[in-house]
C-alpha positions as CSV (number, residue, x, y, z in Angstrom):
1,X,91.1,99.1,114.5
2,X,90.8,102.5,113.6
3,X,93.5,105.2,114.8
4,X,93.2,106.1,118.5
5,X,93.3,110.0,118.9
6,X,94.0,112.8,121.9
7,X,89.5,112.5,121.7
8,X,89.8,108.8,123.4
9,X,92.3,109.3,125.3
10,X,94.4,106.7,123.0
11,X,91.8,103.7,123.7
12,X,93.9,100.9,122.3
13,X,97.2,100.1,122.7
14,X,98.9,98.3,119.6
15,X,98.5,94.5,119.8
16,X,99.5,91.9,117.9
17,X,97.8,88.4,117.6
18,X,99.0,85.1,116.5
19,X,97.0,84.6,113.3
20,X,96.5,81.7,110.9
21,X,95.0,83.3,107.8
22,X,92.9,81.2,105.4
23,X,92.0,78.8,108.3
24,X,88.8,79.3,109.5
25,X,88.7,78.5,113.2
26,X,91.8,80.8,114.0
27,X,89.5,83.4,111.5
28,X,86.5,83.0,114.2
29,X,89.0,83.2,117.1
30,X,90.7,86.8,116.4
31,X,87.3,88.0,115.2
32,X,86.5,87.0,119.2
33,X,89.5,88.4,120.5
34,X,89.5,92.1,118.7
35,X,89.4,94.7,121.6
36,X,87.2,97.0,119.7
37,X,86.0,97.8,116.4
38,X,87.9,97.9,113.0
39,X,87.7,100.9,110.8
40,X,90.9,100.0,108.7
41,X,91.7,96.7,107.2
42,X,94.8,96.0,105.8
43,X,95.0,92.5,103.4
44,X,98.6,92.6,103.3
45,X,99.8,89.3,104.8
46,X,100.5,86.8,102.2
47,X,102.7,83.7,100.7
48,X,105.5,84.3,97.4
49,X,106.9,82.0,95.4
50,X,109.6,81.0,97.3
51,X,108.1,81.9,101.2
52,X,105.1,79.6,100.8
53,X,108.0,76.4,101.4
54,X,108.4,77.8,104.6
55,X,104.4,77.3,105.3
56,X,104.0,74.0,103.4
57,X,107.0,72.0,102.9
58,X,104.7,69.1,100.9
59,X,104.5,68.8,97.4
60,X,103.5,71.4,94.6
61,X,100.1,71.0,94.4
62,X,99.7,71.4,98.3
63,X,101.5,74.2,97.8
64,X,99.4,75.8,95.3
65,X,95.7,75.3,97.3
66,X,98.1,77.2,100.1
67,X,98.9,79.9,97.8
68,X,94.9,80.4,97.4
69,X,93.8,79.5,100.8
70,X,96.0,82.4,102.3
71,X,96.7,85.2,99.9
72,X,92.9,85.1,98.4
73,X,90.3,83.6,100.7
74,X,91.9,84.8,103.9
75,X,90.9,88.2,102.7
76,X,88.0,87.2,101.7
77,X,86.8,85.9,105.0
78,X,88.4,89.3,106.8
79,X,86.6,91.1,104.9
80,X,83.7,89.9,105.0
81,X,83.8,89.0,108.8
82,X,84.8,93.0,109.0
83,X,82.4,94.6,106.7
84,X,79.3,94.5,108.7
85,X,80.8,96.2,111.6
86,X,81.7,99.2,109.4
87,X,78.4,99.5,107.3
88,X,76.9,99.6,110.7
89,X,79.3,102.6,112.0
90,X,79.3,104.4,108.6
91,X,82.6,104.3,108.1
92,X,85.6,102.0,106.8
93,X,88.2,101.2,104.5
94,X,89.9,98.1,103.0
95,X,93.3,98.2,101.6
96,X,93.9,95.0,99.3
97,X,97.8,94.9,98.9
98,X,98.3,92.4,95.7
99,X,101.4,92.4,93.2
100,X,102.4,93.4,89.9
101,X,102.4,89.9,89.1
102,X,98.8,88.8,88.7
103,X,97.4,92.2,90.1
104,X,98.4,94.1,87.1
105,X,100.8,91.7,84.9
106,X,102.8,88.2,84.5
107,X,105.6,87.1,85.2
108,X,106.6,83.7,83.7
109,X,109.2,82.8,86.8
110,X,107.2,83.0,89.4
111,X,104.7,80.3,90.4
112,X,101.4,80.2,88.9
113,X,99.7,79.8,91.6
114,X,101.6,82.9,93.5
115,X,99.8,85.0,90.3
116,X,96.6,83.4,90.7
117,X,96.1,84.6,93.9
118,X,96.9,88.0,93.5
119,X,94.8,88.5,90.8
120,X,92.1,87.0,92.9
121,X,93.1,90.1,95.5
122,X,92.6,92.3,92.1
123,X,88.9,90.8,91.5
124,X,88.1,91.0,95.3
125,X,88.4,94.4,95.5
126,X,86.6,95.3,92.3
127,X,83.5,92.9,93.6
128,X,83.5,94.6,96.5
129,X,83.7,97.7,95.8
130,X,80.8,97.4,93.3
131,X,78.9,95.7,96.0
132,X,79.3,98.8,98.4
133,X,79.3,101.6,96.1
134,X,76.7,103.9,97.8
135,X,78.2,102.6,101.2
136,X,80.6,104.3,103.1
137,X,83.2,101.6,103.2
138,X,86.2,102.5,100.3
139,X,87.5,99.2,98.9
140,X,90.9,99.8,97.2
141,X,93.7,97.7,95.5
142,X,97.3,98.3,95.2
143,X,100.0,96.3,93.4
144,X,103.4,97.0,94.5
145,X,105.7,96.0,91.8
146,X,110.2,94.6,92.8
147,X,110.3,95.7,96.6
148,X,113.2,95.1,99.3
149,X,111.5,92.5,101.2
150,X,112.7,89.4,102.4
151,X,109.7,87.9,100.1
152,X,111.2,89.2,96.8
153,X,115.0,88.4,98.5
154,X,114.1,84.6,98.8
155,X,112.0,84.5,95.2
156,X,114.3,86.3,93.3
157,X,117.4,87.9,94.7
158,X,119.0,85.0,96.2
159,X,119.1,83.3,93.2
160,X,121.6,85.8,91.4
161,X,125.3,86.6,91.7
162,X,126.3,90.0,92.8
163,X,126.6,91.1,89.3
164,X,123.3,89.6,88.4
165,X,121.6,91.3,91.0
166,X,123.1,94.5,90.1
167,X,122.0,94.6,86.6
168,X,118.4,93.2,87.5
169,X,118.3,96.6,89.8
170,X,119.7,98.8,87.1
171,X,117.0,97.5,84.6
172,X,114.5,98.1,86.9
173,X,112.1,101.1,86.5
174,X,114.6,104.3,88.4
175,X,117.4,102.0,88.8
176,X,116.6,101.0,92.0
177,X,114.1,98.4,94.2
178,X,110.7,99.9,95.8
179,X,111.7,100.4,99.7
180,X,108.7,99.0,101.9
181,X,108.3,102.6,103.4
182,X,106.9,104.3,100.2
183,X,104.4,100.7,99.7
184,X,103.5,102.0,104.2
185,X,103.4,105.8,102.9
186,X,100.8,104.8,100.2
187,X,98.7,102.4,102.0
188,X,98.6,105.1,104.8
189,X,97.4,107.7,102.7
190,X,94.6,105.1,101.2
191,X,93.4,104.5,104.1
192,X,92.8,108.3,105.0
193,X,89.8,110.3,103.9
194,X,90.7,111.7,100.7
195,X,91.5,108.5,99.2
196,X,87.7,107.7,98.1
197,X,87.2,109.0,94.4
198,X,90.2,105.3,94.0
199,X,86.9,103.5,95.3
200,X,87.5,100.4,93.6
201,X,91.0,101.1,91.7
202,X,93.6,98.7,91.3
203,X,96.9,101.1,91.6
204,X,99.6,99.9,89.5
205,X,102.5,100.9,92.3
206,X,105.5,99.3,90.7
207,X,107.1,102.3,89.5
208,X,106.4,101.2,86.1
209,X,107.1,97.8,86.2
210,X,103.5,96.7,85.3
211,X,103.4,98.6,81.9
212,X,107.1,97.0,81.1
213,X,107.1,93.6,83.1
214,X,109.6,92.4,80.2
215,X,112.3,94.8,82.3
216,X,112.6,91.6,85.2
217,X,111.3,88.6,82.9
218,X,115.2,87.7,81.6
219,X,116.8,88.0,85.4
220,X,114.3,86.2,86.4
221,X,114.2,83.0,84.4
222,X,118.1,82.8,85.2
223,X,117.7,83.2,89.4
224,X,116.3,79.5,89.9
225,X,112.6,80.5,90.7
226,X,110.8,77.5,90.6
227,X,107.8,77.6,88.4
């Protein structure tokens, strides 16, 4: 929903709603449930290499229709169960949040699959944004490159010693993981008003990482990601 103000007397109180993405009947249900209209949405939810166990503990191949099902075609269905509302208002943004794996590079550790999906995410926003490019809805991408989340934690750091994990972050571009505040900072500001000349961008937001992706391939081979 967009940003209540001091002009509405702060409509909206945050909410948060139990939310299936990529299955369609819980899609139709929070669609029902939204208190008001949506003016921002963010496609950040998503699966790794190593958190999509938690969500399907079958074999591989189920695991890689889940890797599709929730990172690509869940946005695909929010956005295009969202998008009518904001052509309608005149105003909107969508703020795809992919990786540097897929997005923007690859990464030979990670699963296939995981890198399928977010270059899915990548083509999503690019489709879109040609489809709506003298509407007033900005459709942006960004790919956020080795960040201190518990997704990277269980698909890459956990895997390594102390000393391993200390020379993957020295390697890294600045010496140092991405903290999820500057990823919040930059999605923020994308979803603001003087964000629309990136209309249709892709932002490489990995410090680097995407233009030298050979920087994490070594580490990574040797932290046990399963492929």
């Amino acid at each position: 929903m967009g940003p209540a103000g001091p002009a509405d007397g702060c409509r909206y109180a945050p909410r948060a709603f139990e939310f299936r993405q990529g299955e369609w009947p819980d899609h139709e249900r929070l669609v029902a449930e939204l208190p008001g209209p949506v003016d921002v949405l963010i496609n950040n939810a998503a699966v790794g290499s190593k958190t999509v166990e938690q969500y399907v503990p079958g074999p591989g191949h189920a695991q890689d229709a889940a890797f599709l099902q929730i990172n690509a075609v869940g946005p695909l269905w929010l956005s295009e169960q969202l998008l009518p509302g904001m052509r309608a208002r005149g105003r909107g943004t969508i703020v795809n949040v992919a990786s540097v794996g897929g997005g923007v590079a690859q990464f030979p550790g990670f699963r296939v699959a995981d890198g399928m999906s977010k270059a899915a995410l990548a083509y999503l926003t690019r489709h879109l944004a040609a489809e709506l490019v003298h509407d007033p809805v900005d459709v942006i991408a960004i790919c956020p490159g080795a960040v201190d989340t518990p997704m990277f934690e269980a698909s890459t750091l956990a895997g390594l010693t102390p000393s391993r994990r200390a020379a993957l972050e020295s390697t890294l571009p600045g010496g140092r993981l991405i903290h999820p505040e500057e990823i919040a900072e930059l999605v923020w500001w994308l979803a603001g008003p003087g964000a629309g000349l990136l209309h249709g961008a892709v932002i490489d937001a990995s410090m680097g990482l995407g233009v030298r992706p050979g920087l994490l391939g070594g580490v990574v081979e040797g932290a046990g990601v399963e492929r």
